[in-house]
C-alpha positions in Angstrom: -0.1 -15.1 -1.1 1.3 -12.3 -3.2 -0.5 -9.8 -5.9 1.1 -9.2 -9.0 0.1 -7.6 -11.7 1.8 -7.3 -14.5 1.5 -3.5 -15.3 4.0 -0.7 -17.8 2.8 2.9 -16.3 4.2 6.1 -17.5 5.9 8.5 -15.4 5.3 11.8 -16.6 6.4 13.7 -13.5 5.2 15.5 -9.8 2.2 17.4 -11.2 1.8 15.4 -14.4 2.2 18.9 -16.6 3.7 18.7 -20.2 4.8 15.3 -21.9 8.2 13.5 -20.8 9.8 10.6 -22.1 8.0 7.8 -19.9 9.1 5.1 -17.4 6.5 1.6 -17.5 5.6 -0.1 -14.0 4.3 -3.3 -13.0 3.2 -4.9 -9.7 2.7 -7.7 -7.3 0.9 -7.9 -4.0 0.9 -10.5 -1.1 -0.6 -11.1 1.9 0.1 -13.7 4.7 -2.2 -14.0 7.8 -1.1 -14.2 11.1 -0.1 -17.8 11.8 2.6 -17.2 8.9 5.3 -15.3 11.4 8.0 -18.1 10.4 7.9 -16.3 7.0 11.3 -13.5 6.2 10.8 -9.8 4.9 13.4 -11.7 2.4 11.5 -13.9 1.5 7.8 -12.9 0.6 9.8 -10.8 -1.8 10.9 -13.4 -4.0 7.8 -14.6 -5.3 6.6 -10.9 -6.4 10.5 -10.0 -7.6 10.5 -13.2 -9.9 6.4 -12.6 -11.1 7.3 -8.8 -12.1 10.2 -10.0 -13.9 8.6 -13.2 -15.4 5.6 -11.1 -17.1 7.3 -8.6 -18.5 9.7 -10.8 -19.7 12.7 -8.4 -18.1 15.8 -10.1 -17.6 16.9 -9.8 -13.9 20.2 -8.3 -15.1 18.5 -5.5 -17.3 16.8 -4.0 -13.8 19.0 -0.9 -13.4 17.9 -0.3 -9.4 15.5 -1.2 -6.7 13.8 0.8 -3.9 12.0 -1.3 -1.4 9.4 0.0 1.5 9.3 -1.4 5.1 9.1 0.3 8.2 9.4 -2.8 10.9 12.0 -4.6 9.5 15.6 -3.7 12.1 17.5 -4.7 8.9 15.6 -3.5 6.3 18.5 -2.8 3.6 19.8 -6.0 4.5 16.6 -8.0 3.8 16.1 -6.2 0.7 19.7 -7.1 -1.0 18.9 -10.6 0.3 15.5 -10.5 -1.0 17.2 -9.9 -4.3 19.6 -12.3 -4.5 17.1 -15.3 -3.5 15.0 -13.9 -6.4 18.2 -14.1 -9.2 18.4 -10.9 -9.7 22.4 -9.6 -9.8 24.6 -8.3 -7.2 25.3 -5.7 -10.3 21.5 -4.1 -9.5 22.1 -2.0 -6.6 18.8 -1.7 -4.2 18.0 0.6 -1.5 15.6 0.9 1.7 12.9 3.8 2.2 11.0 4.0 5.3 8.1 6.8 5.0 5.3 4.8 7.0 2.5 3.5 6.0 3.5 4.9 2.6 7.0 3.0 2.1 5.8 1.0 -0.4 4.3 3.8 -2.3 7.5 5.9 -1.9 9.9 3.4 -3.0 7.5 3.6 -6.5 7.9 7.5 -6.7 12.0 6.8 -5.7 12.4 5.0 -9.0 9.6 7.3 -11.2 11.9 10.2 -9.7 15.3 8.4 -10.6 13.7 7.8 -14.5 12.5 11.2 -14.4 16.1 12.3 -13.9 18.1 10.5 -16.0 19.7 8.3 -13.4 17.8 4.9 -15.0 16.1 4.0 -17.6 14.2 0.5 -15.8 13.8 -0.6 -12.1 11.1 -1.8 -9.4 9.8 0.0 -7.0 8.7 -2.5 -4.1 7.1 -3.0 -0.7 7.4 -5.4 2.0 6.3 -6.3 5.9 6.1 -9.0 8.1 4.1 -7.5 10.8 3.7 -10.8 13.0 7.9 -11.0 13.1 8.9 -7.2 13.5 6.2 -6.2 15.9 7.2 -3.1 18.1 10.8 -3.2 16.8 11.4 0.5 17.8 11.3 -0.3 21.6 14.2 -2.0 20.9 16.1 1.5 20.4 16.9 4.0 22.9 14.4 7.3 22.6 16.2 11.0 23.2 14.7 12.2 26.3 14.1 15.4 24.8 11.3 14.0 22.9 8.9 14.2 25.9 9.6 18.4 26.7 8.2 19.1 23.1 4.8 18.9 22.1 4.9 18.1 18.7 7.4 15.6 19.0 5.7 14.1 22.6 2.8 13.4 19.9 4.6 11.3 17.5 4.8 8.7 20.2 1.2 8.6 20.4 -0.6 5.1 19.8 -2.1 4.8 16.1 -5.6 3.4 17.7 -5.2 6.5 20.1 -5.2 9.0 17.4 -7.9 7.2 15.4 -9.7 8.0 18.8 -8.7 11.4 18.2 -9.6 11.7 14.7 -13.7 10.3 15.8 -13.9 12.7 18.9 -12.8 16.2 17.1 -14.6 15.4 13.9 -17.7 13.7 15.9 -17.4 10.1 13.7 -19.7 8.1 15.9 -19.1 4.0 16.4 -22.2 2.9 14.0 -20.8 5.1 11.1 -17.3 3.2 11.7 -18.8 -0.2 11.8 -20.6 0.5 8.5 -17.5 1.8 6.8 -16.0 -1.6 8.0 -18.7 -3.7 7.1 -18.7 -2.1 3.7 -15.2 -2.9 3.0 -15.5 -6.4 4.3 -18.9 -7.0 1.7 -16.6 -5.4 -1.4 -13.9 -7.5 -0.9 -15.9 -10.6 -0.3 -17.5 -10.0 -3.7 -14.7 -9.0 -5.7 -12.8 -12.2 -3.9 -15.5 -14.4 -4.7 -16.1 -13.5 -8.6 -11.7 -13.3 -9.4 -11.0 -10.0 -9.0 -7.8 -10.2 -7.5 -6.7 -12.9 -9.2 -4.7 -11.2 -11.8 -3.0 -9.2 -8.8 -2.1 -12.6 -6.8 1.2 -15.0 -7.1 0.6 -17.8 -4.6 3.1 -17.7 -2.1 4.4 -21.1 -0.5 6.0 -21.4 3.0 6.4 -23.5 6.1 4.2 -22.9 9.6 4.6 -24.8 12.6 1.1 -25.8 14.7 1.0 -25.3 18.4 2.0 -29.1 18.7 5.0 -27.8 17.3 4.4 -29.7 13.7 6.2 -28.0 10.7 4.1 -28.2 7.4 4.3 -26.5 4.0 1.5 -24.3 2.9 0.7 -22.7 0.1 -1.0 -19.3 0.6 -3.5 -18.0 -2.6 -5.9 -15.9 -1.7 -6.5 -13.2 1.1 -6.9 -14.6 4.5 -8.6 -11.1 6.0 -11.8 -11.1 4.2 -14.9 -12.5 6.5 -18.1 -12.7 6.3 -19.5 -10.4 9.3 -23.0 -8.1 10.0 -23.4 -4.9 11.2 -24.7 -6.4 14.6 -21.8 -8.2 15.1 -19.5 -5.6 14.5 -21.4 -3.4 16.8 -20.7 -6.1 19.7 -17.3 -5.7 19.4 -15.2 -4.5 22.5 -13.1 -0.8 21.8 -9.5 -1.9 21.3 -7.6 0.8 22.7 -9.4 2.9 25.2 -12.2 2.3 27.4 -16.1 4.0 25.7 -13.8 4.8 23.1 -15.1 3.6 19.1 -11.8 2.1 17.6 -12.0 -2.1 17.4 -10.4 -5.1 15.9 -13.4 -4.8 13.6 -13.4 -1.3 12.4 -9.4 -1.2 12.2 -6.8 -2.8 9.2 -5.5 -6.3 10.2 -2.0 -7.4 11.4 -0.5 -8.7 8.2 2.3 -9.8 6.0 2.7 -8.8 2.5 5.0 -8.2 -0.3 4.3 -5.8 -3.6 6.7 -4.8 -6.6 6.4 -2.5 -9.3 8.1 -2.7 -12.7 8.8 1.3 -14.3 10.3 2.3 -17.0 10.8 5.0 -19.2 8.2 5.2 -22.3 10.9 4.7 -25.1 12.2 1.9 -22.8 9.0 0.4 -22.5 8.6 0.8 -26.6 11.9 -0.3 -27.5 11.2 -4.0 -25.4 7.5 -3.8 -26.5 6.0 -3.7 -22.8 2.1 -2.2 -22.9 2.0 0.7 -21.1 -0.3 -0.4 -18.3 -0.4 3.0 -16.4 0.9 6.6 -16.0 2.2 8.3 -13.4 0.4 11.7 -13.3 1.3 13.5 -10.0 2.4 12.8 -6.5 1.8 14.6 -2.9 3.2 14.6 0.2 1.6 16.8 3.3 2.3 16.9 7.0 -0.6 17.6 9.7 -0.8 17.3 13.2 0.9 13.5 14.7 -2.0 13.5 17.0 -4.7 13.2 14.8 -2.7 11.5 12.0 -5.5 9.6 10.4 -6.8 12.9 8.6 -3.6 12.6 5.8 -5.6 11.7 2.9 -8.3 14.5 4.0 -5.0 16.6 3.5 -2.4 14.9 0.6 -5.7 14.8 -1.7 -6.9 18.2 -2.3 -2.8 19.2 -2.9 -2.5 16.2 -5.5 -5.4 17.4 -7.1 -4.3 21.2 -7.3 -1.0 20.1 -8.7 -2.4 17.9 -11.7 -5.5 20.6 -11.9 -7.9 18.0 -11.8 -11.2 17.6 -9.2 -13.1 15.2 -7.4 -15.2 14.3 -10.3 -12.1 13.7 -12.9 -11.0 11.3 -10.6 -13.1 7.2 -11.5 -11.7 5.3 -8.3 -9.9 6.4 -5.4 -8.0 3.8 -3.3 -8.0 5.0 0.0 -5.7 2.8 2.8 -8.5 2.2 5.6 -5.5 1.8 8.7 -9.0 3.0 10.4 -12.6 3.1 9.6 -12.7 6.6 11.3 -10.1 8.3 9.5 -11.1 7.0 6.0 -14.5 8.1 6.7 -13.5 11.2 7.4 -11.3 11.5 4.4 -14.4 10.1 2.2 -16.6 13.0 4.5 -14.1 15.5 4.3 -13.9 15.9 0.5 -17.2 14.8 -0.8 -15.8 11.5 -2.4 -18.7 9.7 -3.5 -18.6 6.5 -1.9 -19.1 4.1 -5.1 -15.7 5.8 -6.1 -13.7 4.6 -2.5 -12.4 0.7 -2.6 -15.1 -0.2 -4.4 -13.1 -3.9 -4.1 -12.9 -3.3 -0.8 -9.4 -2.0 1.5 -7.5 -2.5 4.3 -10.2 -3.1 7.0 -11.0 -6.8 4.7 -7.3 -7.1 3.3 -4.9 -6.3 5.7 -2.4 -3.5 5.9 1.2 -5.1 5.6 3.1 -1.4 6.2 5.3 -1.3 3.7 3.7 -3.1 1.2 0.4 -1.2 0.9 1.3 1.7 -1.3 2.4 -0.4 -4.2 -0.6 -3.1 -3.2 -3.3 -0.2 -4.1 -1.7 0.8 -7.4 -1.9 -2.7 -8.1 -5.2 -2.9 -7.4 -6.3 0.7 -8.6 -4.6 -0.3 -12.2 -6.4 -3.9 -12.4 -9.6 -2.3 -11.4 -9.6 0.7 -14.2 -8.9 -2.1 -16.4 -11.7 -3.9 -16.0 -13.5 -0.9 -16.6 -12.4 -0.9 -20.2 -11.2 3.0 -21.0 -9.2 5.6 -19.8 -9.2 6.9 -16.5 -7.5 8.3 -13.7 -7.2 6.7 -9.8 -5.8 7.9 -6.9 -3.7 6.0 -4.5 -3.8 8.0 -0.5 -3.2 6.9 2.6 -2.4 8.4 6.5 1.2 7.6 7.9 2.2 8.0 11.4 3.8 10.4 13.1 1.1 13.1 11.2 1.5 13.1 7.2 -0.5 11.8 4.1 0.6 11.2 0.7 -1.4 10.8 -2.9 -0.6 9.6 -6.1 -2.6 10.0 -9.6 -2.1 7.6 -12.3 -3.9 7.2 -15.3 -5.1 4.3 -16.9 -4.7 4.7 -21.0 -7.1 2.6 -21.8 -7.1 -0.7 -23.6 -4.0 -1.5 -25.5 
């Protein structure tokens, strides 16, 4: 299945300061469960190419570039410039690869908000994409320098993710119960929010062919996440540690293996005007931080407070924060860390229920952070974080200006 939602943000710039000639953005999500590996990077990014175009009525010739996220895809450029061909859009729209983690999708955005900032474009999509059940371990496929293992910091870039949300609970003391109820929180928040058509305004339905294990080839059409289940605390507690024995990191406290596709439409604010696009949200301010690879997770607990001392705004200016949950014991902390009250974290619910599709997630949550604010029916400002491996977080404020 794939999110879109048809959204026109302002970018205003990094730290959100003074008043710039705008750029308008609007997205589309998807997510694929497991069984959907037959599925291309290329083509989940059709159906959210061709939605972002279709609602803002944008002609795929007007689009002046494209950035795309991915991190598992060996040929990510190449998939993206075939992505956009299948979707109509010109070989006159160049398009580019970015690869920043978990926040490619999310980077790609701030690519094009930087590129309108400039004066480079006026228009173009910022996108995300990953098919985590075909690219899976990719990188072993690569030769490492040898020189990696004499250095410390660099020895701990290698370092599994569930390994260093092990880390993360031991040196900040998150125990397993306080992981299973973050867990079991998002799971109960997306349930509801699936259950009474939240997402619905975020979601294309994405149709594509699987083959059983009698080896059967059929056509399905995917429209709603696959992720969310029903669960209890109890249950979760049962659960065996994933990735090191006594340890507190499981399949149930940990995002899911999934495929996904998202794409943002931006644009500058006379742009926007001139074609009479709403402007769904603004771009306030944007952070990128580094901290130590071995305890990755904590990115947010970092990326945060620096977004928030750029735009010169606090904890309490901010109405929802969108917070990736790769693990239950790094988001925790995050939530712990800065005193986020814990009605303002996914209140729909995040990665633990929905899946974490790499490079798609960034532009996912603004997605869902815009649609969200929305429905709350006045302006308001969200945050967009999440932790990316090899030790770094980023953060994102946009503003929602209220109904049209």
């Amino acid at each position: 299945m794939s999110r879109a939602p048809p959204v026109e943000p302002e970018v205003r710039g990094q730290t959100g300061t003074g008043h710039q000639d705008g750029h308008p953005l609007h997205l589309l999500w998807l997510h694929i469960g497991e069984i959907h590996n037959e599925t291309f990077p290329d083509d989940l990014l059709v159906p959210v190419f061709q939605a972002v175009l279709k609602d803002s009525k944008v002609a795929p010739e007007d689009v002046q570039d494209i950035c795309v996220g991915n991190v598992g895809d060996p040929r990510p450029a190449v998939s993206a410039r075939t992505g956009q061909f299948f979707s109509g859009i010109p070989e006159t729209t160049p398009i580019h690869s970015v690869n920043r983690q978990c926040s490619s999708g999310l980077q790609a955005c701030m690519n094009i908000a930087g590129a309108i900032k400039t004066g480079q474009i006026d228009l173009g999509i910022g996108a995300g994409v990953e098919s985590m059940t075909m690219h899976r371990n990719t990188s072993a496929l690569t030769p490492l320098n040898p020189a990696v293992f004499e250095h410390d910091l660099a020895r701990q870039v290698l370092i599994p993710m569930g390994m260093t949300s092990e880390n993360v609970a031991e040196k900040y003391g998150i125990t397993r119960e306080e992981q299973d109820q973050f867990a079991l929180l998002s799971q109960q928040r997306a349930g509801r929010a699936q259950q009474t058509g939240a997402f619905d305004k975020e979601i294309v339905p994405v149709t594509t062919k699987l083959t059983d294990k009698d080896g059967n080839e059929q056509t399905v059409t995917v429209a709603k996440d696959e992720g969310i289940r029903p669960t209890t605390l109890e249950r979760l507690l049962k659960l065996k540690p994933a990735f090191k024995e006594g340890g507190s990191t499981t399949a149930g406290n940990s995002s899911q293996v999934s495929d996904g596709a998202a794409a943002v439409l931006m644009a500058r604010r006379s742009e926007a005007s001139r074609r009479g696009l709403r402007v769904f949200g603004v771009v306030r301010g944007y952070a990128v931080v580094g901290c130590p690879p071995d305890i990755m997770g904590i990115g947010p607990a970092v990326a945060i407070p620096e977004l928030l001392k750029k735009t010169g705004l606090t904890i309490d200016d901010i109405d929802v924060f969108e917070i990736n949950e790769a693990f239950a014991s790094q988001a925790y902390y995050t939530v712990r860390k800065l005193g986020i009250p814990s009605e303002k974290v996914n209140p729909l619910g995040g990665a633990i229920a929905l899946g974490h599709p790499l490079g798609c997630t960034g532009a996912r949550q603004i997605a869902t952070l815009l649609h969200e604010l929305e429905r709350r029916g006045k302006r308001a400002f969200g945050v967009v974080s999440m932790c990316m491996g090899t030790g770094m977080g980023a953060a994102c404020l946009i503003e929602y200006p209220g109904p049209a």
